[in-house]
MIDRENTOR-855228 format. One line per 10 residues: their letters; for each residue x, z, y of N, C-alpha, C. Coordinates in steps of 0.02 Angstrom, whole numbers, padded with zeros to 5 digits. Layout:
REM residues N
A = X/Z/Y/X/Z/Y/X/Z/Y ~ ...
REM end
This chain:
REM residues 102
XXXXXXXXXX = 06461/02821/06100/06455/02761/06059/06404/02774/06005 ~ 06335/02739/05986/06301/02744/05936/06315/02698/05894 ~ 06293/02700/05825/06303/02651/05764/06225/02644/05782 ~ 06220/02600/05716/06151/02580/05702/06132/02641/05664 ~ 06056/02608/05641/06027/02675/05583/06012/02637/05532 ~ 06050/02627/05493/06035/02592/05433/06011/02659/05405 ~ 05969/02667/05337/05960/02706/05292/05923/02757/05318 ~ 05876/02725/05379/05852/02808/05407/05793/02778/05443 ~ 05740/02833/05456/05650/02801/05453/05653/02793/05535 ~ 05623/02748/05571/05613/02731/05619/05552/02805/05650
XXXXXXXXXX = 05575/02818/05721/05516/02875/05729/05461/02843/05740 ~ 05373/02869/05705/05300/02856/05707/05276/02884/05742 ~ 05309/02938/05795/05241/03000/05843/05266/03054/05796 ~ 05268/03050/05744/05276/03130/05715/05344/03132/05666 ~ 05371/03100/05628/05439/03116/05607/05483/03040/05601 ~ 05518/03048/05593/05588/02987/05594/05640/03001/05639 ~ 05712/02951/05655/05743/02957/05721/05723/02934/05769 ~ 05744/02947/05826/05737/02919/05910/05787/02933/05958 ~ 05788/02891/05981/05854/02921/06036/05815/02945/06097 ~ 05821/02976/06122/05765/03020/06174/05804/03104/06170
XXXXXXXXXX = 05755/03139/06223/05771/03202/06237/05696/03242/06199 ~ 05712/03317/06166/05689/03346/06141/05632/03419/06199 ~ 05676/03409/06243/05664/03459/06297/05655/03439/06383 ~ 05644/03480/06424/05638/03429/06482/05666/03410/06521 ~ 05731/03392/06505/05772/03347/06540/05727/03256/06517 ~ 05761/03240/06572/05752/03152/06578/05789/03113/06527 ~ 05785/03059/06481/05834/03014/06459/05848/02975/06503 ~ 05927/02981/06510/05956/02928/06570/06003/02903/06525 ~ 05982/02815/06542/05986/02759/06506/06052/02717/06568 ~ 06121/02734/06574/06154/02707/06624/06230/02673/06614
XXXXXXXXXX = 06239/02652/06635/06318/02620/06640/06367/02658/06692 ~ 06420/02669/06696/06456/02701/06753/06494/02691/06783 ~ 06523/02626/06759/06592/02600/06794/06569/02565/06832 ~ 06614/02603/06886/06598/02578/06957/06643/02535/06976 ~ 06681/02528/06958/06726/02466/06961/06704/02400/06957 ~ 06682/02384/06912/06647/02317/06889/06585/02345/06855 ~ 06527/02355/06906/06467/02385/06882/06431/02321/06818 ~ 06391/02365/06752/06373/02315/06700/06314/02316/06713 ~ 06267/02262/06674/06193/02262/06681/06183/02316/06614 ~ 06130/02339/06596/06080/02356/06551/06035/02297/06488
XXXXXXXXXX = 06084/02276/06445/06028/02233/06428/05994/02245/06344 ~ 05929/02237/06333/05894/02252/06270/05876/02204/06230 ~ 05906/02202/06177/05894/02125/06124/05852/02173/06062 ~ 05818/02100/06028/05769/02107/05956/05786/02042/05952 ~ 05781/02081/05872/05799/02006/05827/05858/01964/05848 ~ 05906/01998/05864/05972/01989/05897/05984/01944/05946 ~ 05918/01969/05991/05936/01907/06057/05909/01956/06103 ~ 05915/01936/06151/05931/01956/06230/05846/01962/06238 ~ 05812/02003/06252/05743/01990/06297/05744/02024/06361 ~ 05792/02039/06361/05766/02089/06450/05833/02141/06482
XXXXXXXXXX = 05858/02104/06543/05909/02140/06563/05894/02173/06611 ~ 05933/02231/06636/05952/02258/06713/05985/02259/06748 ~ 06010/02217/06777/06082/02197/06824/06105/02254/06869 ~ 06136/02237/06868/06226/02302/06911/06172/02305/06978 ~ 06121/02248/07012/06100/02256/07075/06031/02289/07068 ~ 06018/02294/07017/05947/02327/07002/05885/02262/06965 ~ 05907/02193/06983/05872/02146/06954/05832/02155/06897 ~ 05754/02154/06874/05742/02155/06786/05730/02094/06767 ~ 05743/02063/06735/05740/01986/06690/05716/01998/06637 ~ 05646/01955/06618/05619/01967/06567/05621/01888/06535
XXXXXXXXXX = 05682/01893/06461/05674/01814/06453/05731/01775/06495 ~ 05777/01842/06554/05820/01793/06593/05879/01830/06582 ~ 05937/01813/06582/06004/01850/06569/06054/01859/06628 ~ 06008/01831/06692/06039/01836/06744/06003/01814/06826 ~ 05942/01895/06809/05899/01887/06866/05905/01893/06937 ~ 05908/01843/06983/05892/01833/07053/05840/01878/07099 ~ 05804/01903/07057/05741/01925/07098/05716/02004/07065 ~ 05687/02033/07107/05685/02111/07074/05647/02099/07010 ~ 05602/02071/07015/05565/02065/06938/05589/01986/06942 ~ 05610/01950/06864/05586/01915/06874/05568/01870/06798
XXXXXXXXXX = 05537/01845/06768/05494/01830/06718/05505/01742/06692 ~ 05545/01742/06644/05569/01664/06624/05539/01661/06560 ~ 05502/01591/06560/05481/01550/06499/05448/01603/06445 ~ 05386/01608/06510/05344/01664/06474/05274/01682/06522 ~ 05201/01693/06476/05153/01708/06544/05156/01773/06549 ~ 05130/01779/06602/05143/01858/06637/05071/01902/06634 ~ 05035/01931/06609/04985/01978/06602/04981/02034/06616 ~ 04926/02045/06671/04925/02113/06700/04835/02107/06682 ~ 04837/02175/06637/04744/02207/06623/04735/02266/06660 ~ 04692/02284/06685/04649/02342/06700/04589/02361/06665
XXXXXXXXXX = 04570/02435/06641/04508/02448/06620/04459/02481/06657 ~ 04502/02491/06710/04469/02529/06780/04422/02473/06822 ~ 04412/02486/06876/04366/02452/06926/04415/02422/06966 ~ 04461/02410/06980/04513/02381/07004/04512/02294/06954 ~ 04503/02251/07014/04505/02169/06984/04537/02154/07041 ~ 04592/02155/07073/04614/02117/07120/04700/02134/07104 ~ 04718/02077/07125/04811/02088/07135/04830/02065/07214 ~ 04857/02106/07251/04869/02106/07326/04954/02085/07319 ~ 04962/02022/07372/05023/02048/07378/05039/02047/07447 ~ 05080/02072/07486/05110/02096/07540/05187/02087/07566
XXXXXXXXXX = 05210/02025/07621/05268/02012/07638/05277/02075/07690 ~ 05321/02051/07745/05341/02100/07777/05314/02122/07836 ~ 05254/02091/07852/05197/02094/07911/05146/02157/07879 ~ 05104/02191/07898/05058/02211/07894/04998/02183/07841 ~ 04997/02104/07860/04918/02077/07820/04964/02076/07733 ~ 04884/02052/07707/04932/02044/07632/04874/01998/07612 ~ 04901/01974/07535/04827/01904/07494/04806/01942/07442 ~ 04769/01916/07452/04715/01943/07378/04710/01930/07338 ~ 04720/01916/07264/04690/01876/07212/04634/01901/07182 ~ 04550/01903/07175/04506/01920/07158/04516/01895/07097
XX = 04503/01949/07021/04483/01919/06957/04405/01920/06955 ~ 04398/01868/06895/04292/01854/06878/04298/01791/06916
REM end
């Protein structure tokens, strides 16, 4: 069970708290009851922006996502600085679409 951190410096890269691992183990971020498996969900400013459902669903903006990603009442932005300008996507055949950026 964590409290909040009232009275204590947010971490900058070099000193404050964080919840994280110091060494090289992984931070695993999970629920366990398997009984009635829970979602994962992360609020600011004391609201909901983004859950993880018991099925793996992420909802960004949704509190109860249908689809592996899926993105409510909000635009969606993907940049590259590389040479890569295209977004492919791919059903369950072989071919796939293209979206050319420029």
């Amino acid at each position: 069970h964590l409290l909040g951190n009232t009275g204590t410096t947010a971490w900058n890269g070099a000193t404050g708290n964080f919840l994280g691992t110091t060494d090289v183990q992984p931070l695993v971020v999970a629920t366990t009851n398997t009984t009635t498996p829970q979602p994962i969900e992360f609020y600011t400013n004391n609201v909901e922006k983004m859950r993880l459902s018991s099925t793996g669903n992420l909802g960004l903006n949704q509190t109860n996502p249908s689809q592996l990603l899926e993105v409510s009442n909000g635009n969606f932005f993907l940049s590259n600085t590389g040479s890569a300008d295209q977004l492919q996507f791919q059903g369950t055949s072989t071919g796939s679409t293209t979206l050319q950026a420029g």
